[in-house]
N, C-alpha and C positions, 0 to 999 in steps of 0.2 A: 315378344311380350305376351304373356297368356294376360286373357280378356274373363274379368270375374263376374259373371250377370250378379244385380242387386236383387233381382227379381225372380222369381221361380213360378210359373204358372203351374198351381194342381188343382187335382180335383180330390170334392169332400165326399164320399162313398158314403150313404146313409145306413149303416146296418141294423138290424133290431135294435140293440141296445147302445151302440157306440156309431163312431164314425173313424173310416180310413184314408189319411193322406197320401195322395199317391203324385209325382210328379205327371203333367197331364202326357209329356212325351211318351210314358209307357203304356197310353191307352191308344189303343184302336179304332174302336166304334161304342159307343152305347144300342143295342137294341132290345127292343121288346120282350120280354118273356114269356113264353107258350109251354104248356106242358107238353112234354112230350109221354111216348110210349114205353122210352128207358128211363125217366126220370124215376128217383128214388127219394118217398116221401120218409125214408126214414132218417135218421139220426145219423147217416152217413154221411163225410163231407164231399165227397164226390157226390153229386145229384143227377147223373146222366149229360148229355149232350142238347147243344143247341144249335141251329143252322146258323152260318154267317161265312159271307162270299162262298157259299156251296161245297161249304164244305162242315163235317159234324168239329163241333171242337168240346172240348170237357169242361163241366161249368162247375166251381167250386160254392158251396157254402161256408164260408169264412168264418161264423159264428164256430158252425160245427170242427171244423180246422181246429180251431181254439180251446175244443171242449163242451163248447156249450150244447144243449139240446132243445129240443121244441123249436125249432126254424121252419116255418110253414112259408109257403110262397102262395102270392096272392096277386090281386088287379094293378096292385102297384108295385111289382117286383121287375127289376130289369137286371140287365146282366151287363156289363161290364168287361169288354173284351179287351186283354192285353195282348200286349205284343212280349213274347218271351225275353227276357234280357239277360239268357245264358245262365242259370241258375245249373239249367240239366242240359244239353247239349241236343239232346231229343225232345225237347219239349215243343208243343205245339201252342199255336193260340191258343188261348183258354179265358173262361171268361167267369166273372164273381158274379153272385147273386146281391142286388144292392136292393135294398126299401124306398126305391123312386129312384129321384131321377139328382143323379151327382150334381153334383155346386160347383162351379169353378172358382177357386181364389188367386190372388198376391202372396205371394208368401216371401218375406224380406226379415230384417235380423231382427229388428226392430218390434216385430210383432208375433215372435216365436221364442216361446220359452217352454224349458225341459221341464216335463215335470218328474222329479227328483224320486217321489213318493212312490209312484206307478212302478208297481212289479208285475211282469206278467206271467200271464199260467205256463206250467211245465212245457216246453214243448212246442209253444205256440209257435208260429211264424212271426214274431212280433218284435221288432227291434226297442221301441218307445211311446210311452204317449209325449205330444207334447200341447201347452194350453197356448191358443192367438186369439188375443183379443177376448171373446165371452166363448168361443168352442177350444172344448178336448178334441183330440183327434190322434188315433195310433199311427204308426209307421210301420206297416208290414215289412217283412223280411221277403221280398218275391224269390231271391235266389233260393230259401228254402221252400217255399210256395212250390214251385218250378220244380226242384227237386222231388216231391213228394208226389205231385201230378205223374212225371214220369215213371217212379218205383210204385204206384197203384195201379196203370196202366198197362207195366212191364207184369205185374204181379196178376193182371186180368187176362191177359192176353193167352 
């Protein structure tokens, strides 16, 4: 007999303007953000690399992912490192640009509803928003996330 958790523990990613649902199993570590000497202040969503367990991993702007522009990192910027969950077969850890420091929630049926309305931009990585309780909160798409990480990679390389 398969066993149905009621519960989902994620975490709430604070981005400039929104915020990102992510189940918390797919995250790694939370750590600090440093600028580095490859980061890219520009409007690109790759923004360079960051160290973690010694190793370089590619750190994405999520905003930028989506379209948006003006994404500046700053004292309270951290990064967000996933673990790949097969999106691209080659993908490495790789880690988001967050606006602080993530929330952990509950997230049960009870307190999750779709919002119906919410379309999102061309292209994005973005499966849904959905409203719990008083927060909006999207559902990235990581398998295209993952995806596109390794075809910019492949394409730098």
């Amino acid at each position: 007999m398969a066993i149905i958790a009621e519960e989902l523990y994620s975490l709430l990613v604070p981005l400039k303007s929104a915020k990102l649902i992510v189940p918390r199993t797919c995250v790694a570590e939370i750590i600090r953000f440093s600028s580095s000497s490859d980061e890219d202040q520009s409007d690109s969503w790759l923004r360079g690399t960051a160290k973690w367990n010694n190793q370089d991993i590619p750190v994405v702007s999520f905003e930028a992912l989506c379209g948006e522009s003006g994404v500046v990192t700053g004292g309270r910027t951290r990064v967000v490192v996933f673990h790949p969950i097969g999106g691209a077969p080659d993908c490495p850890h790789y880690g988001v640009l967050s606006e602080g420091f993530p929330q952990m929630v509950k997230v049960n049926r009870e307190v999750v509803v779709l919002d119906e309305a919410y379309r999102a931009p061309e292209d994005a990585p973005l499966i849904c928003q959905i409203s719990m309780l008083k927060e909006r909160a999207l559902i990235p798409d990581l398998e295209l996330v993952e995806q596109k990480i390794v075809a910019e990679l492949n394409r730098a390389a």
